[in-house]
Each structure stands twice: as structure tokens, then as C-alpha cells.
C-alpha positions in Angstrom: -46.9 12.2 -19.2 -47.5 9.9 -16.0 -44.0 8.3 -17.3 -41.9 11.9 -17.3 -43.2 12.7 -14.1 -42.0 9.7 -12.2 -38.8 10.3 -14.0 -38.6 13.5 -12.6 -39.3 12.5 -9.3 -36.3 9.0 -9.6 -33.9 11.9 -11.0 -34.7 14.9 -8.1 -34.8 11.9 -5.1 -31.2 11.1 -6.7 -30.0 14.3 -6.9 -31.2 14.8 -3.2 -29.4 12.1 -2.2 -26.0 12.8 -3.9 -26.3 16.2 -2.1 -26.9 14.6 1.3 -23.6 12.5 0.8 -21.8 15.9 -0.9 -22.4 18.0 2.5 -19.2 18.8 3.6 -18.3 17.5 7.2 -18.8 19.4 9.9 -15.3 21.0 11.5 -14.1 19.7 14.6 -13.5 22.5 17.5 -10.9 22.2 20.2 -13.9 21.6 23.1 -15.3 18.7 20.5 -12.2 17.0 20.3 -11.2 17.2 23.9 -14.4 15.8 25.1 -13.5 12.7 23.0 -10.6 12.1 23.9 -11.2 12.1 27.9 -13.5 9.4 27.1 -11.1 6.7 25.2 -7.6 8.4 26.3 -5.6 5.5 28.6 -4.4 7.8 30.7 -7.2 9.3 31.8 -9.1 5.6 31.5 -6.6 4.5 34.4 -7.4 7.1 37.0 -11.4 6.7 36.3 -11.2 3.3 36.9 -8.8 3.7 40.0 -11.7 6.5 41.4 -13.8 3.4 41.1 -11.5 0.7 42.6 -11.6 3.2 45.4 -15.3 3.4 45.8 -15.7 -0.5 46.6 -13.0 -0.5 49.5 -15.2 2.4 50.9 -18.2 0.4 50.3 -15.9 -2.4 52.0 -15.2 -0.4 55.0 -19.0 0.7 55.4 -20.0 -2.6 55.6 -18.6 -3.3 58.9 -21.5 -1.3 60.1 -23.9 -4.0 59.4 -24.6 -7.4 60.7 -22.5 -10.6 59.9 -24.4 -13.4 59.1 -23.2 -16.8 58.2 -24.3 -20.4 57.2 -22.4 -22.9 58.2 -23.1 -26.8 57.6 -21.3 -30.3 57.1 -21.9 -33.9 56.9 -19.6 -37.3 56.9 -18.5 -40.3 59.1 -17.2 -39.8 62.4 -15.8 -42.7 64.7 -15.6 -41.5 68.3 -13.7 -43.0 71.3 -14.7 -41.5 74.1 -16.6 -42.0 77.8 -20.3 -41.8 76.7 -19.2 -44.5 73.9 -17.0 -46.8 76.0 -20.0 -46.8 78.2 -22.4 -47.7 75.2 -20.5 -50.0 73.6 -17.3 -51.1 75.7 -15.5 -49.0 72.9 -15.2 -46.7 69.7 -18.8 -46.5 67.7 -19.0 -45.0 64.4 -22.3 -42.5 62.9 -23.0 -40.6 60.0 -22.3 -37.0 61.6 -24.1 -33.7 60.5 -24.2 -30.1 61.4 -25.8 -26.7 60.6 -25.4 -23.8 62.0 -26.8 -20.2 61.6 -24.6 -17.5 63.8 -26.1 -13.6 63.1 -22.7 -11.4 64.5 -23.0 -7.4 65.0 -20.6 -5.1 66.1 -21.4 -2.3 69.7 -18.1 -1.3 69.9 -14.6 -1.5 68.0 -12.6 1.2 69.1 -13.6 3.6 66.7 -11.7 1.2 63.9 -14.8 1.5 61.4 -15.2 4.9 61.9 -12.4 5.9 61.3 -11.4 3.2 58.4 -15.0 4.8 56.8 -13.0 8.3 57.1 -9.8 6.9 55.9 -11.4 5.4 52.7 -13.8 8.1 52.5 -10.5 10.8 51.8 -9.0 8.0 49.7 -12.1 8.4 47.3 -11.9 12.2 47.1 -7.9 11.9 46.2 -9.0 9.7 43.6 -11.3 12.4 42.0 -8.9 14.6 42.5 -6.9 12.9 40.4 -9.4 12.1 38.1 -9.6 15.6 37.7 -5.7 16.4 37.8 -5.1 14.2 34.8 -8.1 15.0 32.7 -6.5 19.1 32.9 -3.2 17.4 31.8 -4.9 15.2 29.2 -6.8 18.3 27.8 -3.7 20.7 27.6 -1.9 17.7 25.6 -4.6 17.9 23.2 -4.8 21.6 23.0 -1.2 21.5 22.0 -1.3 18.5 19.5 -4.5 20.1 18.0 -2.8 23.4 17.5 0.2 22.1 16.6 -0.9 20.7 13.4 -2.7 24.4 12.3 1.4 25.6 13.0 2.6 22.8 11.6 0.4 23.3 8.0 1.3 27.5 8.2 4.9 26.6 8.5 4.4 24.4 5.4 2.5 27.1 3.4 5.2 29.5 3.9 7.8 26.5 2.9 5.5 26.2 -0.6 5.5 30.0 -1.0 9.1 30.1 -0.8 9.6 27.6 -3.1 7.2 29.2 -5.7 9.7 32.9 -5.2 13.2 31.0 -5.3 11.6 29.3 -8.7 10.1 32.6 -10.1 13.7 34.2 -8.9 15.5 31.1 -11.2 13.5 32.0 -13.9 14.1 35.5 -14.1 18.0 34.8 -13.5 17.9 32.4 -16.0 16.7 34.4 -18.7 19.3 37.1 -17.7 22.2 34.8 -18.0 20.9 33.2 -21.6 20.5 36.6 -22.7 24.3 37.5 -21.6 23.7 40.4 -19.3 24.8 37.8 -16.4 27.3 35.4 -15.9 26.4 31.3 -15.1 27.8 31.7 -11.7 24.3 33.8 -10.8 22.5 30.7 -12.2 24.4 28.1 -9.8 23.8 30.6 -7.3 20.0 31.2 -7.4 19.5 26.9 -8.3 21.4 25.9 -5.0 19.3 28.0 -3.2 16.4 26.8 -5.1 17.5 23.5 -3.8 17.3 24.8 0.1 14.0 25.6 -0.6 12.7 22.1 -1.6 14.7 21.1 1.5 13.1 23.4 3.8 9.6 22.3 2.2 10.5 18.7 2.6 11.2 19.3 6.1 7.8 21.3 6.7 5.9 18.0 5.1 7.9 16.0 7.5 7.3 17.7 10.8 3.4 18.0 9.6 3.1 14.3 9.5 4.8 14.5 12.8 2.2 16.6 14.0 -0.6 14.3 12.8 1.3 11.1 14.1 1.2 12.8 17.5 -2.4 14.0 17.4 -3.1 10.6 16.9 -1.8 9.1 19.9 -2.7 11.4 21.8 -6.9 11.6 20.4 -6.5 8.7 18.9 -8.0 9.9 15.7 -6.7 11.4 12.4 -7.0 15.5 12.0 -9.5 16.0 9.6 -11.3 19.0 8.9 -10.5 20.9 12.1 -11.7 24.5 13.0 -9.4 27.2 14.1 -9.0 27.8 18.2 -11.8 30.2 19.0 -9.8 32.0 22.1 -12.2 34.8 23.2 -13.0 32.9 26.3 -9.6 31.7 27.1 -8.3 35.2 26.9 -11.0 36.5 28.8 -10.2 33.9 31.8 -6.4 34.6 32.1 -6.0 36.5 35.7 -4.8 39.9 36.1 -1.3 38.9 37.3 1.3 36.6 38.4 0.1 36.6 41.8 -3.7 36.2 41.2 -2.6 33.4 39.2 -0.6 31.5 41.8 -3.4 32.4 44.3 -5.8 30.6 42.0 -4.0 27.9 42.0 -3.2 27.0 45.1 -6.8 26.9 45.7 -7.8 25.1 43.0 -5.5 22.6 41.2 -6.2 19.3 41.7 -2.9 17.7 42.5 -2.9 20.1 45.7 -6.7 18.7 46.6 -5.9 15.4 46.3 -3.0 15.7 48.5 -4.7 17.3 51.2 -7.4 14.7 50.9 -4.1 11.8 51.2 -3.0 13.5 54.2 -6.8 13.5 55.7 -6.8 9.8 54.6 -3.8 9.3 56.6 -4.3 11.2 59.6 -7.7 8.7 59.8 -5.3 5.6 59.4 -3.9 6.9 62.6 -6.6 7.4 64.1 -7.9 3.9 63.2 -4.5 2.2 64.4 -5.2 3.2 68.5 -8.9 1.6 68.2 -6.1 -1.9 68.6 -5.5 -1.1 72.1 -9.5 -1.3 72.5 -11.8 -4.0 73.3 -13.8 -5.1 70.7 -17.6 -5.7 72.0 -20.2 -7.7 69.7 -23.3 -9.3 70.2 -24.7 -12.6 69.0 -27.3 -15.0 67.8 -26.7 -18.4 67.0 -28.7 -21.7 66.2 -27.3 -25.3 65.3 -29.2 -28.1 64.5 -26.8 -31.4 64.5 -27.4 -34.9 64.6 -25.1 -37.7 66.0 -22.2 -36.0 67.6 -19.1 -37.5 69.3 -20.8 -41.0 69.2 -24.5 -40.1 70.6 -26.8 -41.4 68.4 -29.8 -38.3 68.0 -30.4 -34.8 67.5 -28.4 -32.3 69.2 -29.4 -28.6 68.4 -29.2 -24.9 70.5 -30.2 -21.4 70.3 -27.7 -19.1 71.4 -27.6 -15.3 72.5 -24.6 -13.9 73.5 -22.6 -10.4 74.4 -19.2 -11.1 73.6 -15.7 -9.1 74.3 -12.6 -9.6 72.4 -9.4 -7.8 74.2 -6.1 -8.4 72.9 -3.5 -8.6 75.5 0.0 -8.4 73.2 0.8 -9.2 70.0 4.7 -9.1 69.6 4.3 -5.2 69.2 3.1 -5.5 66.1 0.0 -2.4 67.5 2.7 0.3 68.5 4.5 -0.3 65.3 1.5 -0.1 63.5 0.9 3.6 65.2 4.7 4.3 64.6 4.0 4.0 60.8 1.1 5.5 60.4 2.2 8.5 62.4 4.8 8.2 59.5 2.2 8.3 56.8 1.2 11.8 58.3 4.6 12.9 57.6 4.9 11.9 54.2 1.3 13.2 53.4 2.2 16.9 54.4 5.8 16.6 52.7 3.7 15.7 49.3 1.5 18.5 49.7 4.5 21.0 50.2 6.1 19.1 47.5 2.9 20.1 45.5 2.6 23.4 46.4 5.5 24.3 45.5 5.4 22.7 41.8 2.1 23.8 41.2 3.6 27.7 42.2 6.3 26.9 39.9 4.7 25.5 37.1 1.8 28.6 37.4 5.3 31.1 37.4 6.5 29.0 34.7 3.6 29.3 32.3 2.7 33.3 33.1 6.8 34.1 31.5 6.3 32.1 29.0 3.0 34.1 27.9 5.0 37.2 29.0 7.7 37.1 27.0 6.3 35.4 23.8 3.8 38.5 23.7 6.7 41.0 24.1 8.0 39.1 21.4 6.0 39.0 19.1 5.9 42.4 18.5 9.6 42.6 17.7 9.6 39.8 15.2 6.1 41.4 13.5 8.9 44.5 12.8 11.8 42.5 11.7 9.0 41.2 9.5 8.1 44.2 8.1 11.3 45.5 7.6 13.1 42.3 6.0 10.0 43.0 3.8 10.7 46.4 2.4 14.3 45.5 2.7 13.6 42.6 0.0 11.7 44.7 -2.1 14.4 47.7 -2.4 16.7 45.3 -3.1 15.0 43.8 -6.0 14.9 46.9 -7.5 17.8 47.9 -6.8 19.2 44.3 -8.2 18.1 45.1 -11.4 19.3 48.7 -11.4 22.5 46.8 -11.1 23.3 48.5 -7.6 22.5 44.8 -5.8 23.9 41.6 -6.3 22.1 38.1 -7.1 23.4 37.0 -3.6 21.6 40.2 -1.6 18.6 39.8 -3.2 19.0 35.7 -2.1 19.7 35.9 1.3 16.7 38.5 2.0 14.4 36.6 0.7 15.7 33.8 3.1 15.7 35.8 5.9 12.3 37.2 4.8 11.3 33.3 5.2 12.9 32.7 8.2 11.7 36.0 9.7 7.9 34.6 9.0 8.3 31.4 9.8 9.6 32.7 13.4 6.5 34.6 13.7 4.1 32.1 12.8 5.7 29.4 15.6 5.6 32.5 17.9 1.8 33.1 17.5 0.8 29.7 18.1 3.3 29.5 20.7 1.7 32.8 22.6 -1.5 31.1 21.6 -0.6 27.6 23.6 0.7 30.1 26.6 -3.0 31.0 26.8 -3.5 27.2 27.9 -0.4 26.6 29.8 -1.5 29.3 31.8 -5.3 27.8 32.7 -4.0 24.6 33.0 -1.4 25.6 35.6 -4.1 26.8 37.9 -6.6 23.6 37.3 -8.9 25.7 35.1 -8.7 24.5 31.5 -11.8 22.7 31.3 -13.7 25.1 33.6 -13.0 28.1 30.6 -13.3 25.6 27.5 -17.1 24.5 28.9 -16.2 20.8 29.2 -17.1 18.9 32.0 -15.1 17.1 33.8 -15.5 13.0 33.7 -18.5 11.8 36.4 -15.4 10.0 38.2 -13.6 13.3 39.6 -17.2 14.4 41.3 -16.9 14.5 45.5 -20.3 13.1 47.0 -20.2 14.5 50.0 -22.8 12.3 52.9 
């Protein structure tokens, strides 16, 4: 008995674990899959690590703030020909020669340069996150389109089967006819060439599928397995009211536009840093050396030093007026790339609300010629074998029938990807799908 039972218990622990391992995966949604891929996807890899680049040269520029303090030391043999040694010696004499020196350096005054160049850099960092943020909307509509792509992609092929499966049934019906006599072989070459369309038109359906999934994977860098249909209550519920609240939105909020408003801020502080040249520059410091046999004299030879010191350049071959002539340049460019990107961003926003537009009005044609091409193919069949329709009517019907529901198919995912052209034209995507953005595209304001 003691036997059975631990039996019992080997075969139930197996069967467990066989049903641990049997547990079907768990589908992957549109949010899951986007989070992933702004986390491994180049492009988006390149602009986070920019955003950080960025953050050292501000730390750079910050630094000027503090204190300078340097070490400086040496030893070696120095001959020395001068007065003290001619007096010494009648000549040259020759000691072992070394130095140390401790100089503590800070800044009262340089014409505003830091200030500024902490503004300049300071702008340059939000432009970065901007960008951060602008690509990551770009990255995550690229997704969105790969990922439903390969849903279209698999209805398409479906529809490609079922058409396959009808010409065949349609063969073997005809075929029967004609070896019965009632029909001539003519309707059999007729209905097995079209057959043969149909195999083509599946072949190409399994060839633009793999397509699909070859450009999922570049794009996620993973293979589409057990993915969950788009779940688009939210996106639908975010799309604004009109044309115009849409372009409002987005000049407000798409990234591109921030970031070039925070170039031209980084600019107009370049400027601004550029006059503190024609400036004095006013320091104070702190020094102490302790040396030993210098320029010939045997001994020690050390100081302590405080000192206020001014640096005022005079002239330098003009290279200070140029260097306000260009960045007064800079400006310029920075508020033509803002216009630049205000008008895309208005164009792309007008761009994506037609395309939703007019796929919806659509759509509702197509779902009729649908329906119709449908009733149409099934009077003709029964008409066909009434004898009042011929083999080739009841063919081409069912093609167009195929064609008819293929179009409508691509046009529901296409009004389905509108949805997301439309968010991602105002800088919203991610905002509606719940996913943060990457830590990189945050502002810290001080």
C-alpha cells in the first residue's frame, strides 16, 4: 500500500509538471510589445544616449562655478649661468632642481560666460529629451503598424485559402458535369486556370505574410508569436473632435516643435554667452610652492601667495565680433527650424485626420459592394445551373467576391492604423497606449 501511494504521488507531481510546461503562452498586446522595443530599438538607443552625452557637457559647464585647484610638481638637473652663479663660482654651477606647487583658482566675475553657457547647455538637454521623446512616438507608431500588419497580413491569407478551397469545390462540381456530358472540356480548362490564380494569389498572401514578420523583426527585434488583437477602446476614445483641435494639440505638444524651441533658447544663450568676451575676467587666488635649488642657489626656495587677478583681452584678430556675428546667426536658423517644424507637424496632423476620414467613408462603400458581389455570386450559381449563367459569370464573381473582401479587410486595418497616425501626429501615442516614455526624455527643471 505504502508502495501505490508513493506511486501516486511520482505520477500526479509528473502530471503537474507536464501541465506547467503545456500552459499556453501568454499573448502579447500592442502596449507589451512597444514597451520592449523602446528599450533594445537602435534608434531610440541613439537619442537616449545623446540625452546623456548632453547631460555631462552641462555638468561641464556647471563646473566653472567651482574652484580650480591644481598640483603641480617636477624634478631634474639644471645648469644655470647667471649673475648669483658667476659670483659663486666665476661661472655656470649645476644642482639637482625641484618644484611643487599648489595654486587653488576661483572665478568673481566672467562676463556672464558661465551663466549663460549653464543656460545654453541647460536648453541643449531639454532638446535632447525632446528628442528622446520625438523618436520614441515615431518608434512606437512603427511598431503599431508592423504589429498590425501581420494580423492583415494573416486575414488576407485566410481569405487567399478560402478562395482556394471554392475555386477547388467549383472544379469539382464542373468536373463531374463535363465527365457526365452535360458540359463541354472547355468549362473544365476554364474553371482549372482559374484554380491556378487562386494558388497564385495564396502563394502571394504567404509571401507578403513572411514579409510582414521579416519587418516586425527589425523593427521589435523579435518573431510574432502568439500576439493579441489591438484593443482600441482607448485610442478611439482619445482622437479629438476635429481637424482643428487636432492641429491645436499638436502644436502644443509634439516633441519635435519642443525641442526646437528649446534649440532656439539654447542658441539665443550662446549669444548671450559670446558678448561676456568683450568683459574682463576677474579671479582670485591662492598659491604655495615649495622648491629647492633654483637658477643655481643651492637651498629652499618656497612662497605663499594670495592674489586678485584681472584678465582683459584687448584684440584678438576679430575673432569676438565674428563669434557674435554667428551666433546671432544660430538664432536665425533656430527660429527657421521651428517654422520648418511647425509647419510639418500641421501638415503631417492634416495628413493623418484625411487619411482616417476618408478610409471610414470608405469602408462603408466597400462593406456594400461586399454584400452585393455576395448575393450577386449566389444568384448566379443558381442560375448557372438553371443553365441561364455561364461557367465564366459564375468565375469572375467569385473573383471579384475575393477581391471585394480582401479590399475590405486592408481597409479595416488601414482605418485601424489611421487611429495611430492620428495620435502620433500630435505627440500622443504613448500618452493614450499607458506607456511611459524612456527616463531619458524627462525635463528636470532646477
Amino acid at each position: 500500500m505504502i508502495e501505490d501511494s508513493s506511486m501516486s504521488k511520482k505520477q500526479i507531481g509528473a502530471l503537474l509538471l507536464v501541465g506547467i510546461f503545456l500552459q499556453p503562452a501568454q499573448a502579447d498586446t500592442l502596449p507589451e510589445v512597444i514597451k520592449r522595443t523602446l528599450n533594445n530599438n537602435p534608434d531610440v538607443l541613439i537619442t537616449t544616449n545623446t540625452r546623456l552625452a548632453v547631460d555631462q557637457a552641462l555638468r561641464q559647464a556647471r563646473a566653472n562655478y567651482l574652484p580650480s585647484i591644481e598640483l603641480n610638481g617636477g624634478y631634474g638637473r639644471e645648469k644655470s649661468d647667471n649673475p648669483t652663479t658667476q659670483a659663486q663660482t666665476g661661472g655656470d654651477r649645476s644642482l639637482n632642481r625641484s618644484e611643487l606647487s599648489l595654486t587653488v583658482s576661483q572665478t568673481l566675475f566672467d562676463g556672464f560666460s558661465t551663466r549663460y553657457a549653464v543656460e545654453n547647455q541647460s536648453a541643449q538637454v531639454e532638446s535632447a529629451a525632446h528628442r528622446v521623446a520625438d523618436v520614441s512616438e515615431i518608434i512606437a507608431l512603427r511598431t503599431t503598424e508592423v504589429y498590425i500588419d501581420v494580423f492583415r497580413r494573416k486575414e488576407l491569407l485566410e481569405l487567399a485559402k478560402d478562395n482556394l478551397v471554392t475555386h477547388q469545390k467549383t472544379l469539382d462540381q464542373v468536373r463531374e458535369v463535363v465527365e457526365s456530358g452535360a458540359r463541354g472540356k472547355a468549362d473544365l480548362q476554364q474553371t482549372e486556370s482559374r484554380l491556378a490564380l487562386a494558388n497564385s494569389n495564396l502563394i502571394n498572401a504567404q509571401g507578403n505574410l513572411r514579409d510582414a514578420e521579416a519587418s516586425y523583426k527589425r523593427v521589435t527585434d523579435e518573431l510574432p508569436k502568439n500576439l493579441e488583437k489591438v484593443n482600441t477602446d482607448a485610442v478611439r476614445q482619445a482622437i479629438p473632435r476635429s481637424i482643428e483641435a487636432l492641429i491645436d494639440l499638436a502644436l502644443q505638444n509634439h516633441p519635435s516643435i519642443l525641442s526646437a524651441q528649446a534649440d532656439l533658447a539654447a542658441a539665443e544663450a550662446a549669444y548671450q554667452q559670446s558678448g561676456a568676451n568683450y568683459m574682463p575676467h576677474v579671479y582670485v587666488e591662492l598659491g604655495a610652492s615649495k622648491n629647492e635649488n633654483l637658477d643655481g642657489v643651492e637651498g629652499d626656495n618656497d612662497d605663499l601667495s594670495a592674489m586678485l587677478k584681472m584678465r582683459y583681452n584687448l584684440y584678438k584678430g576679430g575673432a569676438d565680433s565674428a563669434k557674435r556675428a554667428e551666433t546671432a546667426k544660430r538664432i536665425d536658423v533656430a527660429k527657421e527650424t521651428l517654422r520648418r517644424n511647425q509647419r510639418i507637424v500641421e501638415e503631417n496632423a492634416k495628413l493623418a485626420w484625411n487619411s482616417m476620414i476618408t478610409i471610414r467613408e470608405r469602408l462603408q462603400y466597400i462593406q456594400q459592394h461586399v454584400d452585393a458581389t455576395s448575393l450577386v455570386l449566389s444568384s448566379y450559381r443558381e442560375q448557372f445551373k438553371l443553365g441561364q449563367r455561364s461557367l465564366l459569370d459564375v468565375l469572375d464573381s467569385e473573383n471579384e467576391l475575393f477581391s471585394a473582401r480582401s479590399t475590405l479587410t486592408a481597409g479595416q486595418y488601414t482605418e485601424l492604423l489611421s487611429l495611430f497616425n492620428v495620435l502620433e501626429s500630435s505627440g500622443m501615442l504613448l500618452q493614450t497606449l499607458s506607456i511611459p516614455r524612456p527616463t531619458e526624455a524627462a525635463i528636470q527643471k532646477d
